[in-house]
N, C-alpha and C positions, 0 to 999 in steps of 0.2 A: 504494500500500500504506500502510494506516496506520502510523503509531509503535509504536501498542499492538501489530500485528502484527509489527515488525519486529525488537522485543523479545524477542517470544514464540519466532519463527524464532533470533534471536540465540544465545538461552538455551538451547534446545533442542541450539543447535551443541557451544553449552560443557559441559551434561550429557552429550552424546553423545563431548567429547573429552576426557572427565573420565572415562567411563568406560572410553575404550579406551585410555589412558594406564594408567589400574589396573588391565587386566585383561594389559597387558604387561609390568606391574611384577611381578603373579604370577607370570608365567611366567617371568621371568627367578630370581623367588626359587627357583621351585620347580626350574628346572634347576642352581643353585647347588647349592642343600641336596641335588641326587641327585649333584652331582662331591662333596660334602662326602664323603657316605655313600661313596663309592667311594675314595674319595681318603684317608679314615681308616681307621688302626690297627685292626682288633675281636681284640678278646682271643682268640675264638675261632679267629682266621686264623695267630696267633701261637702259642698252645700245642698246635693242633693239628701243630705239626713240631716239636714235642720226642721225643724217642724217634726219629726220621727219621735216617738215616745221611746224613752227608758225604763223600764219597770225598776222597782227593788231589784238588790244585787248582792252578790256573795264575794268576798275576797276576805284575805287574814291580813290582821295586824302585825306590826314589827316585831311581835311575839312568837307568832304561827298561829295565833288563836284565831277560830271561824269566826269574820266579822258581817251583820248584814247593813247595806247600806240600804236606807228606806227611802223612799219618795212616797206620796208628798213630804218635804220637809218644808221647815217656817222660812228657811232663808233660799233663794235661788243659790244653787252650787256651783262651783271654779271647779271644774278636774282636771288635771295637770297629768297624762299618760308617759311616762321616760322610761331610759333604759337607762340601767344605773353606768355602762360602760359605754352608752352612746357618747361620740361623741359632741355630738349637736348641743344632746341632753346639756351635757356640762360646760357646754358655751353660753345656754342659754338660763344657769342657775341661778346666778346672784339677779338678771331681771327677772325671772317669777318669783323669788322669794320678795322682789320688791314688790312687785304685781301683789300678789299674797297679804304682807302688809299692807299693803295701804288700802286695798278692798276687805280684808278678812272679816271688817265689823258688819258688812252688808252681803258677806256672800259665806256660805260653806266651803270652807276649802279642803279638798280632795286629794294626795299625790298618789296616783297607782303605778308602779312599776312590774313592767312585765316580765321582768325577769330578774331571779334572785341571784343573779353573778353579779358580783362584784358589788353590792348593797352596801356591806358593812365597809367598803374601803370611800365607798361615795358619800355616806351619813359622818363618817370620819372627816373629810376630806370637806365636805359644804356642812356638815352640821342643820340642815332644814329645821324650821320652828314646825313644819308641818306634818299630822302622822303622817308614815308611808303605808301605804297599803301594797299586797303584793297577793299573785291568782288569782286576778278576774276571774269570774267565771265563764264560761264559753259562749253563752246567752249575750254579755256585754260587749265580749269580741266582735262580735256579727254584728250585732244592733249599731254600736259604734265605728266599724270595720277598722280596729285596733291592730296594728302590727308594727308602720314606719313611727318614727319618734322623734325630737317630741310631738304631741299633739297635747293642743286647749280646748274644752269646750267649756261653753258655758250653758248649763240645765235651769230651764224653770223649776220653781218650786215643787210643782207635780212632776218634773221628770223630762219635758219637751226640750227638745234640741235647738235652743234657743240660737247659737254663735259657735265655730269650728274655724282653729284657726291649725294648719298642717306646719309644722316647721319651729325653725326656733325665730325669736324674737327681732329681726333684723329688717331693715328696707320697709317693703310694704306692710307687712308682715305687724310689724311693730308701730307702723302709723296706726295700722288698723285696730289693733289692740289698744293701745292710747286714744284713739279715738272713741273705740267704743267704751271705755270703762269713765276716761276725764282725767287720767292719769299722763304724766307723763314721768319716761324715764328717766 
């Protein structure tokens, strides 16, 4: 075989592994950006459960003890949803605890964390005035469609899905929240 062929042959391997290398890189992009799309907030998923009722609910205290959270209660509730090792969560800790103060005398205030990793190095670590609650039950998962974090809502007295805001406290996010409460940060 000649040079000039063996060239030719060579080259031909490297376009041919040049392009199945790039056409694997798409597809890795393209199934990324469909978990993105799945795996992100839409506004739409989120206001469409305002107005939604929440009944009574089951989760445990900072203890383990079975706790029920009742509706109606006297005061309209703040629930504050975090993950104790999110990081958003702990971006967004010293503005809900401020949020927390300076609403607490007119609202109930809630924190549920969905996940008991890493709880006792985060209550160390922020110290919250607020119980934690922790095990929603499966009922308020759905009702709320509970999983990315944090999330705020705000419950009427009976239970109604008054305000949901997805994210932590930043840009719009925190206009909106300062707007709605009269607080600002």
């Amino acid at each position: 075989m000649h040079s000039s062929s063996r060239w030719a042959l060579s080259g031909h391997r490297v376009t041919t592994g040049i392009l199945v290398c790039s056409v694997c890189a798409n597809i890795a992009v393209i199934a990324y950006a469909l978990h993105l799309r799945r795996a992100l907030p839409r506004v739409e998923k989120w206001s469409s459960i305002v107005g939604s009722k929440v009944s009574s609910f089951d989760a445990k205290d900072e203890g383990g003890k079975d706790l029920r959270i009742e509706f109606p209660h006297r005061k309209p509730t703040l629930l504050y949803v975090f993950s104790p090792t999110c990081g958003y969560c702990r971006m967004n800790e010293t503005a809900f605890q401020s949020l927390a103060q300076a609403v607490g005398s007119k609202y109930r205030v809630l924190r549920i964390a969905l996940t008991e990793t890493g709880l006792e190095e985060f209550k160390d670590t922020f110290r919250p005035s607020e119980p934690l609650l922790t095990s929603p039950e499966p009922g308020l998962r759905r009702a709320l469609r509970l999983g990315s974090t944090p999330q705020t809502f705000v419950l009427s007295p009976e239970g109604t899905v008054a305000k949901v805001w997805a994210g932590y406290f930043e840009g719009p996010i925190r206009a909106d929240v300062s707007g709605y409460f009269g607080f600002d940060f």
